[in-house]
PQR file of N, CA, C, O and H, with PARSE charges and radii, in Angstrom:
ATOM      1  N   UNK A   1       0.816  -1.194   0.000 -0.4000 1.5000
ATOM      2  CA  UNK A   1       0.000   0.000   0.000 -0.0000 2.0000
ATOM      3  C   UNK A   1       0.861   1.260   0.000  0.5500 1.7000
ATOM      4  O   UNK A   1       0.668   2.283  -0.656 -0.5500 1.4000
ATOM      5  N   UNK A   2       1.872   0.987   0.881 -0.4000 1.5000
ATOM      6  CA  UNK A   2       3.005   2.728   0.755 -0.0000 2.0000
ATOM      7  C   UNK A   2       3.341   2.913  -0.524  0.5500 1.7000
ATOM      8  O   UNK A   2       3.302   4.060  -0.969 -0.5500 1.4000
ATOM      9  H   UNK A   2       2.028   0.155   1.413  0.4000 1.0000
ATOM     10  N   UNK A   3       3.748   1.786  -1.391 -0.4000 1.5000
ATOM     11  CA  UNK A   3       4.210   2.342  -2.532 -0.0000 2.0000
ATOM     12  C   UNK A   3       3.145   2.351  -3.872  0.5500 1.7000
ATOM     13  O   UNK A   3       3.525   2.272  -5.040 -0.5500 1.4000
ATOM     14  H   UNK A   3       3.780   0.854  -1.030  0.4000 1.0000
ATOM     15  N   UNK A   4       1.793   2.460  -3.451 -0.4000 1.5000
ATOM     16  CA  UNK A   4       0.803   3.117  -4.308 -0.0000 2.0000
ATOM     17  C   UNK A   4       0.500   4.615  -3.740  0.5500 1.7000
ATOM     18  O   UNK A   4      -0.392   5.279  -4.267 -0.5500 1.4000
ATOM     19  H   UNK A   4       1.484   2.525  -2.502  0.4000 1.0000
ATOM     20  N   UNK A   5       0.884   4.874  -3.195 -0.4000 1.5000
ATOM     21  CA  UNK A   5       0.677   6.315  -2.140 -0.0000 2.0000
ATOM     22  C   UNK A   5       1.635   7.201  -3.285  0.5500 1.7000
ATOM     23  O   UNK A   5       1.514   8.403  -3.522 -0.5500 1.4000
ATOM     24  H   UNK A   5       1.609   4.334  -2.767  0.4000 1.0000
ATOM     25  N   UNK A   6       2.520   6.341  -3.856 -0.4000 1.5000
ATOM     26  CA  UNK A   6       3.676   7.860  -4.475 -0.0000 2.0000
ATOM     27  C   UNK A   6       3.645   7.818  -5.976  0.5500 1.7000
ATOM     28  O   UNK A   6       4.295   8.670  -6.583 -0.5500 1.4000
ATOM     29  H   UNK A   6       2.618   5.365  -3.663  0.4000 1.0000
ATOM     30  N   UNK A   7       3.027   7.007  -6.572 -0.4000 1.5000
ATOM     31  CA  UNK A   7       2.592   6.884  -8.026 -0.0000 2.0000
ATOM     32  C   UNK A   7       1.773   8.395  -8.627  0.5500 1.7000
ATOM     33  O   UNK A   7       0.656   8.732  -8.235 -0.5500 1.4000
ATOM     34  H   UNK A   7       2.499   6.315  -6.079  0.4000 1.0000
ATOM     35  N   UNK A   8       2.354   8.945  -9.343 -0.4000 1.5000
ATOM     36  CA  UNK A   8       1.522  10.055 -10.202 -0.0000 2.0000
ATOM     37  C   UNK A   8       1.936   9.959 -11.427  0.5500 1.7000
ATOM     38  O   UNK A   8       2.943   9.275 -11.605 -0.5500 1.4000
ATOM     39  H   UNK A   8       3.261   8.671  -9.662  0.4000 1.0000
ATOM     40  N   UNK A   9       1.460  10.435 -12.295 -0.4000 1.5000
ATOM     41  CA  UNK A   9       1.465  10.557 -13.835 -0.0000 2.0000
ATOM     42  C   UNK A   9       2.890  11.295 -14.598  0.5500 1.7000
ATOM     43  O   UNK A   9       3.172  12.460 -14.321 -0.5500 1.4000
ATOM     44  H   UNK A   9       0.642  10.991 -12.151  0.4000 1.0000
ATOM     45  N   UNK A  10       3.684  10.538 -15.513 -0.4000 1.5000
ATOM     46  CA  UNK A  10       4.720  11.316 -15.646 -0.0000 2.0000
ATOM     47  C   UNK A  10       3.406  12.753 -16.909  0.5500 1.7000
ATOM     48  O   UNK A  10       3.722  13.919 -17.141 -0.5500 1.4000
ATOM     49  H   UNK A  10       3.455   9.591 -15.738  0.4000 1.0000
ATOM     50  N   UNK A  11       2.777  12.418 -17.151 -0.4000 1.5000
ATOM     51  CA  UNK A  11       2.317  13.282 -17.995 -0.0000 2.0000
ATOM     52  C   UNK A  11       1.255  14.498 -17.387  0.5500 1.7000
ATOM     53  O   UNK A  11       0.930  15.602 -17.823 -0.5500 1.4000
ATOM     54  H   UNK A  11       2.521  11.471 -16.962  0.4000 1.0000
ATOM     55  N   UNK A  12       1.002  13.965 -16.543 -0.4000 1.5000
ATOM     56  CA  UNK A  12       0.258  14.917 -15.706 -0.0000 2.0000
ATOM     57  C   UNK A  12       0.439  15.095 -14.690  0.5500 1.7000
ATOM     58  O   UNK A  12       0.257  14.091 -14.002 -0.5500 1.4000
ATOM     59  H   UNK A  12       1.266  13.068 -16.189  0.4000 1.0000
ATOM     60  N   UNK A  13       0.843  16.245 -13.989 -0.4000 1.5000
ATOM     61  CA  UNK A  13       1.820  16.065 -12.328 -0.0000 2.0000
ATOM     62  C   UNK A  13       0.713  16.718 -11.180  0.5500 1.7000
ATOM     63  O   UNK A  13       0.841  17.025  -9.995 -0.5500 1.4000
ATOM     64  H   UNK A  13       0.990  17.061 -14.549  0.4000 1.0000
ATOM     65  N   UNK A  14      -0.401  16.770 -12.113 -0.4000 1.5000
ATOM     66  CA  UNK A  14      -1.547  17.174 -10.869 -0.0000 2.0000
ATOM     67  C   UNK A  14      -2.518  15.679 -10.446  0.5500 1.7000
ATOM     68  O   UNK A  14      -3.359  15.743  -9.549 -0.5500 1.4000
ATOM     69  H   UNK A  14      -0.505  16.521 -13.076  0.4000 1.0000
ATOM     70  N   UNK A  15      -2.266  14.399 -11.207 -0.4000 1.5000
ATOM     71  CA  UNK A  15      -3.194  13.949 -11.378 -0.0000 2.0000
ATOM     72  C   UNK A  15      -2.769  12.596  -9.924  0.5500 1.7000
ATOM     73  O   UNK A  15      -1.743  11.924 -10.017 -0.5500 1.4000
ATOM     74  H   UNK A  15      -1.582  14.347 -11.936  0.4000 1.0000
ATOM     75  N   UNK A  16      -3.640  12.448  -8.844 -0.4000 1.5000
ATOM     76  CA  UNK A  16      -2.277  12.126  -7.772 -0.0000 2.0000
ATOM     77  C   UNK A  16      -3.635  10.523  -7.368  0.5500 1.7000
ATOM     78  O   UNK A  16      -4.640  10.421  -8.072 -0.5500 1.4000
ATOM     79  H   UNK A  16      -4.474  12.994  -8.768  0.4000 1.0000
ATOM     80  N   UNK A  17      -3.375   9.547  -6.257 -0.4000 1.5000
ATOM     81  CA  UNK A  17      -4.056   9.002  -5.795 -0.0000 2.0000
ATOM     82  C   UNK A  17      -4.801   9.952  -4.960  0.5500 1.7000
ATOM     83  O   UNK A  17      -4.481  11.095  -4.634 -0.5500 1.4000
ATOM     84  H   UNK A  17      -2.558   9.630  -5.685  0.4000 1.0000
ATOM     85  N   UNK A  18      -5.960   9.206  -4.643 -0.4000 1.5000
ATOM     86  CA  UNK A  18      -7.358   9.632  -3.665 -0.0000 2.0000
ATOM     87  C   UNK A  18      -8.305   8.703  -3.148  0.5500 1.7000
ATOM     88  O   UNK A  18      -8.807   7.775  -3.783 -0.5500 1.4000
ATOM     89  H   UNK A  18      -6.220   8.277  -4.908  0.4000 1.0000
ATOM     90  N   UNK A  19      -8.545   9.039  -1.819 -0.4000 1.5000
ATOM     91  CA  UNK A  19      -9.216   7.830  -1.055 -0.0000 2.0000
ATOM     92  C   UNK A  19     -10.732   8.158  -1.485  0.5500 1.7000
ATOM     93  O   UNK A  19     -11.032   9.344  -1.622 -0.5500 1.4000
ATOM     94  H   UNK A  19      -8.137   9.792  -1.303  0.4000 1.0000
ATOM     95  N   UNK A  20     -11.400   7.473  -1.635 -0.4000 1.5000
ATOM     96  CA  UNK A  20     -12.773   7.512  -1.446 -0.0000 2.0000
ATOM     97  C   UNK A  20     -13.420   6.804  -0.159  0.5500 1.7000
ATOM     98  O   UNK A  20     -14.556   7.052   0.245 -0.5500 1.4000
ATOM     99  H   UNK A  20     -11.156   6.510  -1.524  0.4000 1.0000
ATOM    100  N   UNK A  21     -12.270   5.613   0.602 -0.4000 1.5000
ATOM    101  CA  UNK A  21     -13.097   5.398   1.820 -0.0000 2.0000
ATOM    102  C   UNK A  21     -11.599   4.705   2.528  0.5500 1.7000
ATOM    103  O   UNK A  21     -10.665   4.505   1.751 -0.5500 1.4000
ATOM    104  H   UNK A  21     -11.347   5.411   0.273  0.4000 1.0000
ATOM    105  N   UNK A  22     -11.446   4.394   3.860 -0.4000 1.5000
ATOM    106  CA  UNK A  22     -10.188   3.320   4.068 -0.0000 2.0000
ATOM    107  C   UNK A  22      -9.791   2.255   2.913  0.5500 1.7000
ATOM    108  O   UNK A  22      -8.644   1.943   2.593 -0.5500 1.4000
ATOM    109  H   UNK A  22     -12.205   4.557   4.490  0.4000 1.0000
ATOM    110  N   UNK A  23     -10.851   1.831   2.431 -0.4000 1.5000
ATOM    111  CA  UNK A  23     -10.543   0.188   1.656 -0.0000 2.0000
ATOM    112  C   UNK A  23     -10.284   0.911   0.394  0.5500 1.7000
ATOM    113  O   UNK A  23      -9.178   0.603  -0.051 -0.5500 1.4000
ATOM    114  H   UNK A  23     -11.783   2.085   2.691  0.4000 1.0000
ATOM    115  N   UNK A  24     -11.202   2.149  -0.666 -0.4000 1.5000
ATOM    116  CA  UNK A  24     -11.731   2.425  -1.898 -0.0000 2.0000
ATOM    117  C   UNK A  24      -9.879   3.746  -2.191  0.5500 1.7000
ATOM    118  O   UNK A  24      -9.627   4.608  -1.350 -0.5500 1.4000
ATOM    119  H   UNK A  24     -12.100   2.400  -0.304  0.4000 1.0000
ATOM    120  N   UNK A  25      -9.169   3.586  -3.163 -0.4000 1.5000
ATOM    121  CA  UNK A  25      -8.343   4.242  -3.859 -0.0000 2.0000
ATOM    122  C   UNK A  25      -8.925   4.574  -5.301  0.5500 1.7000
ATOM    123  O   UNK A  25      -9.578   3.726  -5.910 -0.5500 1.4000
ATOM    124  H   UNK A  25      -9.374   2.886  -3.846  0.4000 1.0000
ATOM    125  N   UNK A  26      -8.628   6.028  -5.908 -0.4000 1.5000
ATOM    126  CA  UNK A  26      -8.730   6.414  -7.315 -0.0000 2.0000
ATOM    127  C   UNK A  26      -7.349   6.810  -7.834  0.5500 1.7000
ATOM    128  O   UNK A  26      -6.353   6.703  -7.119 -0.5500 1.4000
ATOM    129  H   UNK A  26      -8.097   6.716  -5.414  0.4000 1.0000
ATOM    130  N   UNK A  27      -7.299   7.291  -9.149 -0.4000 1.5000
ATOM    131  CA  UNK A  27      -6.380   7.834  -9.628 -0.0000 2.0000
ATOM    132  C   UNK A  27      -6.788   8.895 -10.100  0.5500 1.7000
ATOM    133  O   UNK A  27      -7.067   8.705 -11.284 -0.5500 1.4000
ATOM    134  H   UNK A  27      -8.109   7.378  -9.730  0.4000 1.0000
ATOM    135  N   UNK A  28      -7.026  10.215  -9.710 -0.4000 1.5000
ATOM    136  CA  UNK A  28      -7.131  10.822 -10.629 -0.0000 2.0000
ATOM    137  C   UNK A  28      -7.163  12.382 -10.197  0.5500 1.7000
ATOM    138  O   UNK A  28      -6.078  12.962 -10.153 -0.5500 1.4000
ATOM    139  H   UNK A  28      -6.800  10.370  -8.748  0.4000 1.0000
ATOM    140  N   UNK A  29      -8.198  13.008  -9.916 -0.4000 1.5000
ATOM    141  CA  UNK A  29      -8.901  14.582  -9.500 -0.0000 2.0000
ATOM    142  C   UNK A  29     -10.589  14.400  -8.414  0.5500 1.7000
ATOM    143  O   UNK A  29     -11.465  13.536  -8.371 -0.5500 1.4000
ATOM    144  H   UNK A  29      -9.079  12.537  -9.952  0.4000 1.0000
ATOM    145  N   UNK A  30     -10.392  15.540  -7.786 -0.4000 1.5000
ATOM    146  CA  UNK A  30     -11.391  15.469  -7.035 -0.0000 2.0000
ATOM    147  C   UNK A  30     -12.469  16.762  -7.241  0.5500 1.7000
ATOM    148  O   UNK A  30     -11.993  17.843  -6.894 -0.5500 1.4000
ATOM    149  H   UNK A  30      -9.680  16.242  -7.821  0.4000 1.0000
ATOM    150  N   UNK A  31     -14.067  16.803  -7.837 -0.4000 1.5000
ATOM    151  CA  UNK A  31     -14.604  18.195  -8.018 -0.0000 2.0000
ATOM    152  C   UNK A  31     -15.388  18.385  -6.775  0.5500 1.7000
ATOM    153  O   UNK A  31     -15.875  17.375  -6.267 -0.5500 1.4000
ATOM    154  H   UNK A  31     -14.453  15.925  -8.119  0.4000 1.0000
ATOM    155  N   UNK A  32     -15.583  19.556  -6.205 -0.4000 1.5000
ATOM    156  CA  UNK A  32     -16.029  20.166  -5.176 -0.0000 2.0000
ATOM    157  C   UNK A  32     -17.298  20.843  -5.614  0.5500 1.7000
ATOM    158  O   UNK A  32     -17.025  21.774  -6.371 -0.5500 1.4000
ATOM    159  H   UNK A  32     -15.187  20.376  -6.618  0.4000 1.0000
ATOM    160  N   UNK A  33     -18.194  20.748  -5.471 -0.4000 1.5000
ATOM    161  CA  UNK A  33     -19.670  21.518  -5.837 -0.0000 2.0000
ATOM    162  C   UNK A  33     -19.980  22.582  -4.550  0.5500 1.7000
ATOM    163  O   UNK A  33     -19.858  22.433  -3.334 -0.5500 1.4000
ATOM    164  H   UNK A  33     -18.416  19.992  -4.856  0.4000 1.0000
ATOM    165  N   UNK A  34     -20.350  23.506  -5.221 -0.4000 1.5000
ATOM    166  CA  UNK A  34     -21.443  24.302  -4.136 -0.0000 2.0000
ATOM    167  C   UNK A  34     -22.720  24.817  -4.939  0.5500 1.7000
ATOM    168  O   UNK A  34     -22.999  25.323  -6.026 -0.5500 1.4000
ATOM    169  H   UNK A  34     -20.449  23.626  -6.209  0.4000 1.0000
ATOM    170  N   UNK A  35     -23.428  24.321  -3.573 -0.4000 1.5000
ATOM    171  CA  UNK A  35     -24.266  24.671  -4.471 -0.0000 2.0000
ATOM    172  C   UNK A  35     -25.838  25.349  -3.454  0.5500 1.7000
ATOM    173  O   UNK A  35     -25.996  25.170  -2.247 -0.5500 1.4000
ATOM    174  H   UNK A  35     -23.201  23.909  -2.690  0.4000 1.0000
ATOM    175  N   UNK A  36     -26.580  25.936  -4.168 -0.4000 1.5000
ATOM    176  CA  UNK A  36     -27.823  26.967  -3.853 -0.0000 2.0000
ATOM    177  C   UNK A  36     -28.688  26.067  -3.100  0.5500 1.7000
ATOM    178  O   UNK A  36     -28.682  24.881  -3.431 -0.5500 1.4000
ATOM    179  H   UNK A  36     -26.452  26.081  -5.149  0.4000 1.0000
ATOM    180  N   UNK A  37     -29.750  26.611  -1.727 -0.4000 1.5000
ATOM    181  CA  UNK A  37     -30.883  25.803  -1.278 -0.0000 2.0000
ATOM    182  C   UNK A  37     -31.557  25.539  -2.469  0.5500 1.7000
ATOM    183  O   UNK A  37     -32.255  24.783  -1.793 -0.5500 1.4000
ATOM    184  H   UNK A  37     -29.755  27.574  -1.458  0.4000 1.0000
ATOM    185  N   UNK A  38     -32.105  25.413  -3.789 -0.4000 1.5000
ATOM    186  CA  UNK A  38     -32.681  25.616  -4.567 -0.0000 2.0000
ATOM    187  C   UNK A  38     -31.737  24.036  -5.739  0.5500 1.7000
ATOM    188  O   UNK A  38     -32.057  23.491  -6.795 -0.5500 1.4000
ATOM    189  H   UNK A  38     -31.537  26.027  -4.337  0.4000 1.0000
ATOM    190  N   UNK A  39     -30.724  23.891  -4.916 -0.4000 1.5000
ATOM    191  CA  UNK A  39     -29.463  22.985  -5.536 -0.0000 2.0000
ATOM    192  C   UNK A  39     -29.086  23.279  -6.912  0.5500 1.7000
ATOM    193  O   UNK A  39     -28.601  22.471  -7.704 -0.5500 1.4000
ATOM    194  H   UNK A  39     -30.464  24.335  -4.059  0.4000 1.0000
ATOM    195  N   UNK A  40     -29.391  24.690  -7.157 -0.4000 1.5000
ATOM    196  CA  UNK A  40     -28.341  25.309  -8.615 -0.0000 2.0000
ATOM    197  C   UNK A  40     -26.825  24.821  -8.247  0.5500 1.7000
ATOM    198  O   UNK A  40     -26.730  24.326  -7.124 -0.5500 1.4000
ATOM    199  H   UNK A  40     -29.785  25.346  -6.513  0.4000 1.0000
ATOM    200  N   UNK A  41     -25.818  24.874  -8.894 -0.4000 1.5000
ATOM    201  CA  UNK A  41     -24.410  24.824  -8.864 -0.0000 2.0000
ATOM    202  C   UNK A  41     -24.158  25.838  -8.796  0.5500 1.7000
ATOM    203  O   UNK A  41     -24.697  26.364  -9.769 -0.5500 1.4000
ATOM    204  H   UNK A  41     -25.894  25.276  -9.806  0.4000 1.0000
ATOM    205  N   UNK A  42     -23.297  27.054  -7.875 -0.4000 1.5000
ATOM    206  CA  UNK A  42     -23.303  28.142  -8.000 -0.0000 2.0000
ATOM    207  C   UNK A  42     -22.091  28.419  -7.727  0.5500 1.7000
ATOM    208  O   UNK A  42     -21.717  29.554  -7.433 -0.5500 1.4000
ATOM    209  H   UNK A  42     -22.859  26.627  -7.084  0.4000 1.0000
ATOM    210  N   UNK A  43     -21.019  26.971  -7.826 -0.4000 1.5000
ATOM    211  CA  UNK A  43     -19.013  27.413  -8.033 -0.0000 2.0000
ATOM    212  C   UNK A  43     -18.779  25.703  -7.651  0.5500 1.7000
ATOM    213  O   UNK A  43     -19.457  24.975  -6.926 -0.5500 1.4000
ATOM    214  H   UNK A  43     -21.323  26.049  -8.065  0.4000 1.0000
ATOM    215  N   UNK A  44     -17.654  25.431  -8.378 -0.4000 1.5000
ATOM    216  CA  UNK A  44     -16.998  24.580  -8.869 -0.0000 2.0000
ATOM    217  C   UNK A  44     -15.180  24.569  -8.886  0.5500 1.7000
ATOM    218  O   UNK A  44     -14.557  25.441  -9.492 -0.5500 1.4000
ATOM    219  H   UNK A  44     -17.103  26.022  -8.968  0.4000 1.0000
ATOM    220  N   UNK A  45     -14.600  23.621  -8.244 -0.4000 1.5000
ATOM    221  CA  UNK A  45     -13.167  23.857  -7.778 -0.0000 2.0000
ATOM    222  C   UNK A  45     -12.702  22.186  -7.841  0.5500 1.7000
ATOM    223  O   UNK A  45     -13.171  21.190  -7.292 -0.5500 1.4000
ATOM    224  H   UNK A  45     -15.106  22.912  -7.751  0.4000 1.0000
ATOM    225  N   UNK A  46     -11.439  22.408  -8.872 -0.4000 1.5000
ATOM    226  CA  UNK A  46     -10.944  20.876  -9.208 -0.0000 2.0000
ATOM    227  C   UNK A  46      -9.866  21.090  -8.617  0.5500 1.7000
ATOM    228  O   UNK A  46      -9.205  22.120  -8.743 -0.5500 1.4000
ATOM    229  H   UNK A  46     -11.057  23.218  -9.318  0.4000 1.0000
ATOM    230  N   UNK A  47      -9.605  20.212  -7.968 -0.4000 1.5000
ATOM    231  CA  UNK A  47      -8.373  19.727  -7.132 -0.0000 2.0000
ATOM    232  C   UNK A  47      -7.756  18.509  -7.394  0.5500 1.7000
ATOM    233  O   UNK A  47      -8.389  17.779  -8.156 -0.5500 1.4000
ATOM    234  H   UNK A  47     -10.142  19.374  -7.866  0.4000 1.0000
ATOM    235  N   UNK A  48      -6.282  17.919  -6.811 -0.4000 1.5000
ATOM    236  CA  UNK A  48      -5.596  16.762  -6.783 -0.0000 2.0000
ATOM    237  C   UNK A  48      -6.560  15.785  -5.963  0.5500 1.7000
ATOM    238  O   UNK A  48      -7.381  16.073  -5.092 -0.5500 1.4000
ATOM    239  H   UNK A  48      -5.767  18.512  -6.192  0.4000 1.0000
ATOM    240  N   UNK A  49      -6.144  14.286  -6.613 -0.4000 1.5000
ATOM    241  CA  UNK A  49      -6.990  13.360  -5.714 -0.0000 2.0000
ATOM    242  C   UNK A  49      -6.651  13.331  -4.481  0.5500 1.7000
ATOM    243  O   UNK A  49      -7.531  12.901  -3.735 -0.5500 1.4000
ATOM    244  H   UNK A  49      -5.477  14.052  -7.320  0.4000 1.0000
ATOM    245  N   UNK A  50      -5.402  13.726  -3.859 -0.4000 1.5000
ATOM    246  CA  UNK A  50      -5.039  13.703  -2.518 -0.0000 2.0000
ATOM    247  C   UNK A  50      -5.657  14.567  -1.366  0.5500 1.7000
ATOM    248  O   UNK A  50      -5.821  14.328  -0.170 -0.5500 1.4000
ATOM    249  H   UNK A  50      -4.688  14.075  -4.465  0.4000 1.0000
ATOM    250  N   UNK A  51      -6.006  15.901  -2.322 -0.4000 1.5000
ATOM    251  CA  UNK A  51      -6.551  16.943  -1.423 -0.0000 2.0000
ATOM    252  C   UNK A  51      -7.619  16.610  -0.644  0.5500 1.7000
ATOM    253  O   UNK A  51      -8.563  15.940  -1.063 -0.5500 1.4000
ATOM    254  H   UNK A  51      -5.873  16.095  -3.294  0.4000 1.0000
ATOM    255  N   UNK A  52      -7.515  17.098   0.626 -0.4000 1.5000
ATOM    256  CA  UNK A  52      -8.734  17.134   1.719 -0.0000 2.0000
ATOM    257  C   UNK A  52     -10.040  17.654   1.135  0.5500 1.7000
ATOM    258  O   UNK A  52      -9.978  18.388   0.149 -0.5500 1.4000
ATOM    259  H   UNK A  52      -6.748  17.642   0.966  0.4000 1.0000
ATOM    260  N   UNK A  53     -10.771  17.455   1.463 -0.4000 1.5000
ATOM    261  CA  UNK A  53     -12.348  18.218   0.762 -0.0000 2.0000
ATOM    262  C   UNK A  53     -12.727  19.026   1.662  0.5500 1.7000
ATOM    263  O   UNK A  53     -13.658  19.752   1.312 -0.5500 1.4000
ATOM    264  H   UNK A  53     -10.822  16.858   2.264  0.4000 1.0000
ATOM    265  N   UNK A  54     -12.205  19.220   3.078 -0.4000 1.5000
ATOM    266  CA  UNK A  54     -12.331  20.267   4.420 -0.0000 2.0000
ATOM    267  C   UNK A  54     -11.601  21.782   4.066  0.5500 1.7000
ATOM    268  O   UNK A  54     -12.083  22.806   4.549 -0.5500 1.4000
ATOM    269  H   UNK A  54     -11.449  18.630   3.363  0.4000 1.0000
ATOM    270  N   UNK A  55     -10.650  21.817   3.368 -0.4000 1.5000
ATOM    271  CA  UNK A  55      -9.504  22.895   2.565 -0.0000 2.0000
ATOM    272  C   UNK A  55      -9.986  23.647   1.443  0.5500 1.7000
ATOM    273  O   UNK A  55      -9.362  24.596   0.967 -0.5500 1.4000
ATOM    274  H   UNK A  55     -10.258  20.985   2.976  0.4000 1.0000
ATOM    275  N   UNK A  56     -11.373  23.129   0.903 -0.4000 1.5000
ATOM    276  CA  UNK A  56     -11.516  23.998  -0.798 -0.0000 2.0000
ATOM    277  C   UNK A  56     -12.597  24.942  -0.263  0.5500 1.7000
ATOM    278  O   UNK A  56     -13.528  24.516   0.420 -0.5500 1.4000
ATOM    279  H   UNK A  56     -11.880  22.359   1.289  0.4000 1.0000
ATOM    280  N   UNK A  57     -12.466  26.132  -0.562 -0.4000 1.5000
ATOM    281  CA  UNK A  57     -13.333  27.599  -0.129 -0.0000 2.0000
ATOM    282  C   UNK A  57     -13.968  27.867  -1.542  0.5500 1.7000
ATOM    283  O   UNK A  57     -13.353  28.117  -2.579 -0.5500 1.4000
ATOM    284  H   UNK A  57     -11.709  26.478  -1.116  0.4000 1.0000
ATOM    285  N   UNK A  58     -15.757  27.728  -1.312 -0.4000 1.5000
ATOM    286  CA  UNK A  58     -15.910  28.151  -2.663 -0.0000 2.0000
ATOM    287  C   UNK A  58     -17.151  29.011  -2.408  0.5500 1.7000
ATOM    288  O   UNK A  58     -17.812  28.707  -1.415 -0.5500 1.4000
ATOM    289  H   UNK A  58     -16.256  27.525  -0.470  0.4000 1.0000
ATOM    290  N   UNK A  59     -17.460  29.779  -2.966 -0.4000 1.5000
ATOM    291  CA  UNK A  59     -18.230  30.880  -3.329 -0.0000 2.0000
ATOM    292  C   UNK A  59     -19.467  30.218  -3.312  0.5500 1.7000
ATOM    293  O   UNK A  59     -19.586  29.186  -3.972 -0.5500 1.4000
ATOM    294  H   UNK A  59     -16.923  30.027  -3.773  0.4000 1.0000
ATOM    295  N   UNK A  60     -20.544  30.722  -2.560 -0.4000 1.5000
ATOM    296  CA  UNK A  60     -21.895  30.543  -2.450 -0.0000 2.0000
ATOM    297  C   UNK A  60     -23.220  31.269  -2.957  0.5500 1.7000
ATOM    298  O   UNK A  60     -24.325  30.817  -2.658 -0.5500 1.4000
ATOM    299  H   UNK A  60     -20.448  31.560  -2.024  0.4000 1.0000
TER
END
């Protein structure tokens, strides 16, 4: 498992692992929605798969 932790893309250097649960790994990017009581989308923020989802500030 440590040495799937450091694998990234020689072609893409944003594109990193990401947990989806203890057991569940991706490869790839993570999108962040915000969105309206009304549930319009009202801002959108792509991040590395590694990034926390507690860290992205988005406009409401």
């Amino acid at each position: 498992m440590e040495k799937i932790k450091s694998i990234q893309s020689e072609h893409d250097e944003d594109a990193t692992i990401g947990h989806k649960s203890i057991d569940t790994n991706f490869f790839g990017y993570k999108s962040h929605l915000a969105m309206t009581d009304e549930r319009l989308i009202s801002g959108i923020e792509v991040t590395t798969g590694r990034s926390t989802d507690t860290n992205v500030k988005l406009p409401r």
